[in-house]
N, C-alpha and C positions, 0 to 999 in steps of 0.2 A: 186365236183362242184367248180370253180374257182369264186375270192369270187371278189365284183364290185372293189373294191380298194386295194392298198399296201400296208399293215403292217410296222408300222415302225419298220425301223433297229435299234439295240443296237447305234448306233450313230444319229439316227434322235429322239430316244428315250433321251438320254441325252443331243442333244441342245434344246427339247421342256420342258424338266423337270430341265435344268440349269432357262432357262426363264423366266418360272411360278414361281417353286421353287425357286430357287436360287438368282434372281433378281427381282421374284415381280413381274411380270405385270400383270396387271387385267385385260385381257382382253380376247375376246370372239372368239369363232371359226374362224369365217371371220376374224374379226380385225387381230389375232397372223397369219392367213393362209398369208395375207397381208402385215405384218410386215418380215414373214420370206422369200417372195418371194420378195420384197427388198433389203434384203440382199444377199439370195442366188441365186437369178434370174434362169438364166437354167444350174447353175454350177453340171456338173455330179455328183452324189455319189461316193466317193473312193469304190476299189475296196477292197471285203471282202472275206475270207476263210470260211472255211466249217462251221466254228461257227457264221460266223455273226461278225468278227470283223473286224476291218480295221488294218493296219499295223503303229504300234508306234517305237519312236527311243528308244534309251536305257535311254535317258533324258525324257524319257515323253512325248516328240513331235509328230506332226503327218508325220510321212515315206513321203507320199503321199502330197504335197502341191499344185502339178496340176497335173491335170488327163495326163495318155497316151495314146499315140497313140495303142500300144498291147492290147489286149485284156484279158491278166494274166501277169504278173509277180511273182518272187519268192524273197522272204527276209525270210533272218533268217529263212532259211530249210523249210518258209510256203510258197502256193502258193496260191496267192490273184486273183481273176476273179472280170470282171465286170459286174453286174448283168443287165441283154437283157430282152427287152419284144417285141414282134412284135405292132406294130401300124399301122393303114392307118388313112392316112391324106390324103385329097383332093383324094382319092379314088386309092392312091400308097400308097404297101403294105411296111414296112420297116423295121429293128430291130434298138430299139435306147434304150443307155444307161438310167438306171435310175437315175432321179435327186435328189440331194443332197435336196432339198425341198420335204418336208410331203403333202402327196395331206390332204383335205380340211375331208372327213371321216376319215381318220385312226387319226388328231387333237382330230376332234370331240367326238372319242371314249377313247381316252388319256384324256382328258378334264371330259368326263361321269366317268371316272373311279377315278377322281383322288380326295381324300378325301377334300382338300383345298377348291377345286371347288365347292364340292357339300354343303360345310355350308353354301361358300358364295354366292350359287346362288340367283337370286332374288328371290322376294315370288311374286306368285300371288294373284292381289287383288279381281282377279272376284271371287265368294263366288259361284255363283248360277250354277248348274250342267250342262247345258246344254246350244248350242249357243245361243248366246245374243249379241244382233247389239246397237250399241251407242246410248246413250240418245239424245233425240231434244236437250236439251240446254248443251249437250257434250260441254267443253271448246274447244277454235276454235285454230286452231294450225297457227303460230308464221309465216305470210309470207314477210321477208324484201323484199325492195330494193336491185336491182344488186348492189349495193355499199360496198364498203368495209367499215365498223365502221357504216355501215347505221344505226344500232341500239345495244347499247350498256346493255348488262343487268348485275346489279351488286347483290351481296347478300355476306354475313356474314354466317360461319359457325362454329360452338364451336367444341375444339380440346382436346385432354388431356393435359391438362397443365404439363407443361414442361421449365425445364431451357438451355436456350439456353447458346452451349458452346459456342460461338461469343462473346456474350455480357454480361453475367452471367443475362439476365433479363426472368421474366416467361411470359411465350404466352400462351393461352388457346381459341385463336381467329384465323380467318383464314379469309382473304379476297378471294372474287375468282370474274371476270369477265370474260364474254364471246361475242362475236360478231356473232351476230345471224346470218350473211352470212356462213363466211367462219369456224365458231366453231374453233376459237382461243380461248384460254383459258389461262389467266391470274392468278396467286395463291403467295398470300403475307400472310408472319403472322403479326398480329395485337397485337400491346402491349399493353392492358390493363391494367387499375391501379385494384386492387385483393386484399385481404387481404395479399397474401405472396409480391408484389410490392405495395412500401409505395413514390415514384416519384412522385414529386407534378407537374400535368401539365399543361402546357403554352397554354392558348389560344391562337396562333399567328399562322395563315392561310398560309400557302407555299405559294410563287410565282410561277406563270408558271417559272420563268428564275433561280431559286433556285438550287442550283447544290444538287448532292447528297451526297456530302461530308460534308455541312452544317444541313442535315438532322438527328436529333437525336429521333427515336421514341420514349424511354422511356421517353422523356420531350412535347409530343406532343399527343392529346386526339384523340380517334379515328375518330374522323371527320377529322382531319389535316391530317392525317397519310391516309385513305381511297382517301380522295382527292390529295394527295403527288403520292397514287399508281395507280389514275387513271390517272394522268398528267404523268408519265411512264410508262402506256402501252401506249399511244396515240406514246407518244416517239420511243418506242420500234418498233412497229409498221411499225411507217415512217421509221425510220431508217434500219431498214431487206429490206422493201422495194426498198427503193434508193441505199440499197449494193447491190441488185440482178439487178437493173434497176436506174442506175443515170436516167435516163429523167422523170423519175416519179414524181409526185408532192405529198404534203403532202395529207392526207383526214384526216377527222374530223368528230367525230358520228352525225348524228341527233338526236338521241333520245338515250337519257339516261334515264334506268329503274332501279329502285331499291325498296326493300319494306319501312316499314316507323320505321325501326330501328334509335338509338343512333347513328349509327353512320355516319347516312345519315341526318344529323342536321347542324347548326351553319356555319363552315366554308366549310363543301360540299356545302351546296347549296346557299353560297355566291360567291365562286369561280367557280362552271358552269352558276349563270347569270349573271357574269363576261365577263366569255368567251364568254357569247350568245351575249351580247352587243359586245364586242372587236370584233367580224369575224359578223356581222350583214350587211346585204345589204338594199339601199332602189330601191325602183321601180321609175317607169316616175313620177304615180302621187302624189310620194314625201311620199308615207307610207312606214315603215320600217320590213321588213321580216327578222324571223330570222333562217336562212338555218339550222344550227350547235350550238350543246349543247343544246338543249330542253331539258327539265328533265320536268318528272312522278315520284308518287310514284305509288304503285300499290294499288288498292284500296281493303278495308278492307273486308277479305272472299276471294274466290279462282277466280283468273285471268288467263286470256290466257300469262302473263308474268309472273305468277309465278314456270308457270308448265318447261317452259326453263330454269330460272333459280335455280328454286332445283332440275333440272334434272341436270346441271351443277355440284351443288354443291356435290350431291349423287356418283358422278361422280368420283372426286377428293378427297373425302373422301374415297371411296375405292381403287384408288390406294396408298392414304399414308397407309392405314391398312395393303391394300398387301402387301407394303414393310417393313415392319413392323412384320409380319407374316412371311415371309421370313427369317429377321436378325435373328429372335426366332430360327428358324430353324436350323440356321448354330448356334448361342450362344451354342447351347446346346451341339453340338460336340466340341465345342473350348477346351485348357486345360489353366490353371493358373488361376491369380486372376485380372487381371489387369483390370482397372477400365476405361479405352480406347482401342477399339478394331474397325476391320470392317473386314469381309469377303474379302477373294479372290474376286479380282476385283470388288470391291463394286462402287457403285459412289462419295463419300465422302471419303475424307481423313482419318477419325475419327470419331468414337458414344460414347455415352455414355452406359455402360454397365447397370448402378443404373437408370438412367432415361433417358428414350431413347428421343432424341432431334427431333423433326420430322421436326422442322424449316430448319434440314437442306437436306430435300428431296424436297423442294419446285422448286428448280431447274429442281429436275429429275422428279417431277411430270409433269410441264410443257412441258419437252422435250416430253415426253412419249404421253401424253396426245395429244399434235401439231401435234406427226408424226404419228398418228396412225388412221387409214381406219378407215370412219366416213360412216355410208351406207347412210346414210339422203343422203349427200351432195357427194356420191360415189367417194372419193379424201381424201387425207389426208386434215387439217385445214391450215399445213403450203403452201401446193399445193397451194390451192385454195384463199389462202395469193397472191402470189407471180403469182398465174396462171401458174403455168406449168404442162402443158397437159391438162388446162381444163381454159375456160375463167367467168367471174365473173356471164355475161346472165347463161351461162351453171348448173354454180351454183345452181341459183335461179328456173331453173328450176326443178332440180333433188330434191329439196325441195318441189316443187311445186307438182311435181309427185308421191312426199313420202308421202305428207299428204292425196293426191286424194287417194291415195291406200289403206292408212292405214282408213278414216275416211268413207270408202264404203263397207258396208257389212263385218264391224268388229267382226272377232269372238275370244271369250277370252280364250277358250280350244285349240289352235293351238298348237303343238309341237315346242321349242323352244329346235332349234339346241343342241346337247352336252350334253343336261341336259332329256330333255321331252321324255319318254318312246313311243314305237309303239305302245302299248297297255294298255288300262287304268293298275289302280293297280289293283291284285287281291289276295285273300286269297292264304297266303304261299310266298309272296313277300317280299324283303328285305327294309325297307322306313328310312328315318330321319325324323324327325318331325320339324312341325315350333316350332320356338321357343316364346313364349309371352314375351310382351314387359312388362320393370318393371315397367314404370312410372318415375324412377328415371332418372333426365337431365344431370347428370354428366357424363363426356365421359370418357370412359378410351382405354388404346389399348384393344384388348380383349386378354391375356394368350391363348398360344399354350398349347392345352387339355383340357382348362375350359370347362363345362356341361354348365354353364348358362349362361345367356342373362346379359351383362356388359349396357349394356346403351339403350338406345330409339333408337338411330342414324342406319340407314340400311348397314351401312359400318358394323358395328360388324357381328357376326355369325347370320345368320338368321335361320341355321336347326341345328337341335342337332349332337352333335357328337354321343353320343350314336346310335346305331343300332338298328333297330326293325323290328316285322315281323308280318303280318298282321294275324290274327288269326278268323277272322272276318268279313260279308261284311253284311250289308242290306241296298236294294233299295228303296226309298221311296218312295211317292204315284206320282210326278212328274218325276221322274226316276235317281234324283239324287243320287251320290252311296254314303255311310259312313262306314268306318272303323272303328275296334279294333284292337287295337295293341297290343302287349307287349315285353319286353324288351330282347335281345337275350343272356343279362348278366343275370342269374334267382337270384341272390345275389346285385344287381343294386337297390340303392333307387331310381331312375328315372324312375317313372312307369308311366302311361296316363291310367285317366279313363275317363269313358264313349267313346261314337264313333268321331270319326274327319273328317270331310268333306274332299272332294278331293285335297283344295286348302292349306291341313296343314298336307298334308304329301309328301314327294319326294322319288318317286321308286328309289333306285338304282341298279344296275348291282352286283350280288353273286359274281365275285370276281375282284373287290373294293379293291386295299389292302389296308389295314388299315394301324399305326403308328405302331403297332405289331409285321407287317411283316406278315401278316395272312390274309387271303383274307377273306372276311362278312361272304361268306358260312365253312371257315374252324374255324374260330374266333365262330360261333355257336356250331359247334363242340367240341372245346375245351373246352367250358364252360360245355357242357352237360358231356364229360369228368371226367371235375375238379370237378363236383357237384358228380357223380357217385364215385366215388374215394375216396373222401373227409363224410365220413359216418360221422352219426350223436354224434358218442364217442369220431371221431376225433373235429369235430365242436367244442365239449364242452373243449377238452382239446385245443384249438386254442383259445378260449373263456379267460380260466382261464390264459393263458400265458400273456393275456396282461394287462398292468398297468392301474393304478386307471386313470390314465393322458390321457393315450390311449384312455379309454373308454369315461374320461372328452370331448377328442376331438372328436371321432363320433358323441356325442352328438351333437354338437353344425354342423352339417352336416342333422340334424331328417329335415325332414321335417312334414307337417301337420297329413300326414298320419302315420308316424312313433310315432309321439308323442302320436297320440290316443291311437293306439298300445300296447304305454307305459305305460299310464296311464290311458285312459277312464275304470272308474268301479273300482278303487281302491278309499279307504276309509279312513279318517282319522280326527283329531280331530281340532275343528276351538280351535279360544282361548278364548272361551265360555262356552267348553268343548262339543261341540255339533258335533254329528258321519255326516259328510259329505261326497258324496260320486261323483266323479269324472265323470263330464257327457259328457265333450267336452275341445278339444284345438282348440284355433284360433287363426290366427296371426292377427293384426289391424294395420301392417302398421309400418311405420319407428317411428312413437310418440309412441305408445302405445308397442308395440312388441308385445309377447306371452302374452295372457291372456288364463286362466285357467277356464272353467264352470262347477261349483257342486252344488248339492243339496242336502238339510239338511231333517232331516228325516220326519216333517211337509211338505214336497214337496214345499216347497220355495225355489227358485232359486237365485243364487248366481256368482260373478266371481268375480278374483283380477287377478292382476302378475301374471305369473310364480313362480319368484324367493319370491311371499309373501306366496303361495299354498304351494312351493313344504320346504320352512321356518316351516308351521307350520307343517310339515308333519316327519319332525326329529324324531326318534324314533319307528314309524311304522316299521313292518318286513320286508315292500317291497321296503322299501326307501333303494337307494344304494348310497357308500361311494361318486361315480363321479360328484353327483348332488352337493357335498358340493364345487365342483372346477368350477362350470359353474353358480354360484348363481351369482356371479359380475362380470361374464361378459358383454358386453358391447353390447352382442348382444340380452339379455337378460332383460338387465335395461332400464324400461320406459325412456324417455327426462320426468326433471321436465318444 
């Protein structure tokens, strides 16, 4: 049976996995099908031999830099064909080469397969099994003006702090703006004073006429610096404008949105009702209107302009992670020690190895970000800037149409391209899990191979890396389905108990290949394998080989379950001399840590520490050497 679409070739394979991989782009089926038929438009596929390859020089180049007129050629004793499919178009029947561009399924299923993809898919929030149509008081989606800058929305996002190699100063802030017409998107970092930046700063407001060579942000508090960056985009703006079209005139937003952060205070919102006065018109009967620069905050609780603007910011958060995730990728094949480096054809000149600078991807966030298919507004953002091939009305409508579509007869189970299975999960399916949030606000990048959840922030990993398989199903009285899972490593502390609703776990495709090089269904295998192989004499002697330090360090890897394990029902003596006996471990959290709960032989209940438990517990048979190496650790000791 001849299958709906075209497999990609080993070369359409390596420019989709340079992309993703290699260069980072976060982006989605449509979006990457978009970006690469810009690039390659309807340039033929070079011609490949019987393996699927195309023809290289002796330098590594490509043989083939424009297609020919033949049908084959021969280099280097191979002979290369062009690969023919018949088509009818307008009802004549033809054979036409195929194109150097991926059709839109064979992405989709490179994209489902591909492990990066599937942590960071998004999670769904609808919880409830079955379709379900939007609430009466659904927040109301965002409809400008055909205007360019008609409406401007600004926000603040926390980054991992970092020293920039530019300036040697730390950023841990990230500006971002966006223009609700055409989904331009603006991205500055923000220099914050922090405990590691001791810069004492200058209350004193930017001029609109302030050049940027006068502009120092570590002497200038985030209201100066937010307002500095909103008076260059306006800039930026006109200026793209009038290079693609001198007869064009300036524009200037109506409405400027922001939430009611630090750093939309003081000299921000003295400097836009500034501007609102300075461009103010009056009418015949002498009242004064003011076109340009309004400002709003958004009001306190969830608004129809919060949901554009942290959809913005979610946005651009995850393309700096992607690239980010990327550099990891290629770091780890590099050789030497050198403490500045960048990949093969990177966009930066230079990174830092020890602390990766992300200040300076802000460039190629925005590029990325501008030129890439936007389906809201069906155009790229810089298009629909400049208007070419689509006018500003055209815009507004395709907006208009997106929300009619989306806000009538919404349903939250839809299959979402690349990711979303044809068929629910079922028992004997391969899933990742969501991952739970810490609580913890600190951002970090998240580690290529980390298990856990690094931050709150939806840019980091949202499914686990681990693999699992569903072992499990019941239907409940509503008909909504829940799974058990369990882990396809049988030696994995990453275990899930109890069952998990549909929206916290993601099918994926059996062969997935993993970092391994082993595809989910042979990676199951191997484990059952290594378990079978690995007897219970060898265990012990795998056991005894390793160091007191060794073991010091698993420790401190236990999780709640492991700890019980450990210790729940062992006995020992308080320093009262009275026999206690080990009833529970719980963790309380970043203050408190590991506390210990025992009970004394009057049935009176008890807990302290960890490290004050497992102190008085010295000299017991079951106490082991490792516990005396992990007493003052730090993961261990309460905060006084």
């Amino acid at each position: 049976m001849a299958k709906p679409y075209l497999e990609l070739t080993k070369l359409q394979r390596e420019l989709v996995f340079d992309m993703i991989r290699n260069q980072g782009y976060a982006e989605g089926v449509h979006t990457l099908y978009q970006r690469l038929r810009r690039v390659f438009g309807n340039r033929p596929h070079p011609a490949m031999n019987k393996k699927g390859e195309i023809a290289y020089k002796d330098d590594g180049g490509i043989y083939e830099l424009e297609p020919r007129d033949e049908e084959s050629y021969e280099y280097n004793g191979d002979k290369y064909e062009y690969e023919t499919r018949q088509v009818t178009r307008k009802g004549v029947k033809k054979r036409e080469r195929r194109l150097l561009l991926p059709n839109r399924k064979s992405i989709e299923l490179f994209l489902r397969k591909d492990p990066s993809h599937q942590v960071d898919r998004t999670v769904r929030h609808a919880v409830a099994g079955g379709i379900k149509t939007p609430p009466k008081y659904a927040i109301k989606p965002v409809i400008p003006k055909a205007n360019i800058l008609d409406i401007i929305f600004c926000d603040s996002m926390r980054m991992p702090k970092t020293i920039s190699l530019e300036d040697n100063a730390e950023y841990s802030w990230c500006f971002v703006m966006v223009d609700a017409l055409t989904k331009m998107i603006f991205v500055k970092p923000l220099q914050l004073q922090t405990q590691l930046s001791t810069t004492t700063k200058k209350r004193q407001r930017i001029t609109e006429e302030e050049s940027e060579e006068q502009f120092d942000p570590k002497r200038r508090p985030a209201s100066d610096q937010t307002y500095r960056y909103f008076l260059e985009f306006i800039r930026r703006i006109n200026k793209t404008r009038k290079h693609h079209d001198p007869k064009r005139q300036d524009v200037f937003p109506r409405l400027v949105v922001s939430d009611r952060g630090s750093e939309f205070m003081g000299p921000w919102v003295e400097g836009l009702n500034e501007l609102k006065n300075k461009y103010k018109k009056t009418k015949i009967n002498g009242e004064d209107t003011y076109p340009y620069f309004n400002y709003t905050k958004t009001p306190l609780g969830r608004s129809q302009y919060n949901s554009l603007a942290e959809s913005a910011v979610g946005i651009c958060r995850r393309a700096f992670y992607r690239i980010n995730r990327s550099y990891q990728e290629q770091l780890e094949k590099r050789t030497g020690t050198r403490k500045r480096w960048i990949p093969d054809d990177w966009h930066t000149d230079t990174q830092s190895v020890d602390l990766y600078d992300w200040t300076r991807d802000c460039d190629e966030v925005m590029r990325r970000l501008n030129s890439r298919y936007h389906s809201t507004i069906k155009t790229t953002p810089i298009n629909a800037l400049l208007e070419i091939g689509i006018t500003r009305k055209q815009v507004k409508q395709n907006i208009v149409d997106v929300a009619n579509k989306r806000y009538k007869d919404v349903k939250h189970n839809l299959n979402l391209p690349g990711f979303s299975p044809s068929s629910p999960v079922a028992v004997g399916d391969y899933v990742r899990v969501k991952i739970a949030k810490t609580g913890d606000m600190g951002v970090t990048f998240h580690k290529k191979g980390d298990t856990r959840k690094r931050a709150t922030k939806s840019a980091s990993n949202n499914w686990s890396i681990n693999i699992y398989k569903v072992v499990d199903m019941k239907v409940l009285n509503k008909g909504q389905r829940t799974y058990r899972v369990e882990n396809i490593d049988p030696n994995s502390s990453k275990r899930v108990q109890g069952y998990l609703t549909r929206v916290q776990v993601l099918k994926v495709p059996p062969d997935t290949v993993l970092d391994s090089a082993r595809s989910v269904k042979d990676e199951e295998a191997y484990y059952k394998t290594e378990d079978e192989v690995l007897s219970e004499d060898e265990k012990e002697e795998e056991e005894v080989e390793l160091t007191t330090q060794q073991k010091a360090n698993k420790l401190l890897q236990y999780t709640k379950r492991d700890w019980n394990q450990e210790l729940r029902g062992k006995t020992f003596k308080s320093d009262d001399k009275t026999l206690e006996t080990i009833t529970n471990v719980v963790y309380r959290g970043m203050i408190y840590k590991w506390v210990i709960e025992y009970e004394s032989e009057d049935k009176s209940e008890w807990e302290d520490y960890l490290p004050v438990v497992l102190g008085m517990a010295k000299g017991e048979n079951w106490y082991k050497p490792e516990y005396d190496l992990i007493l003052n650790n730090k993961k261990f000791r309460p905060r006084k």
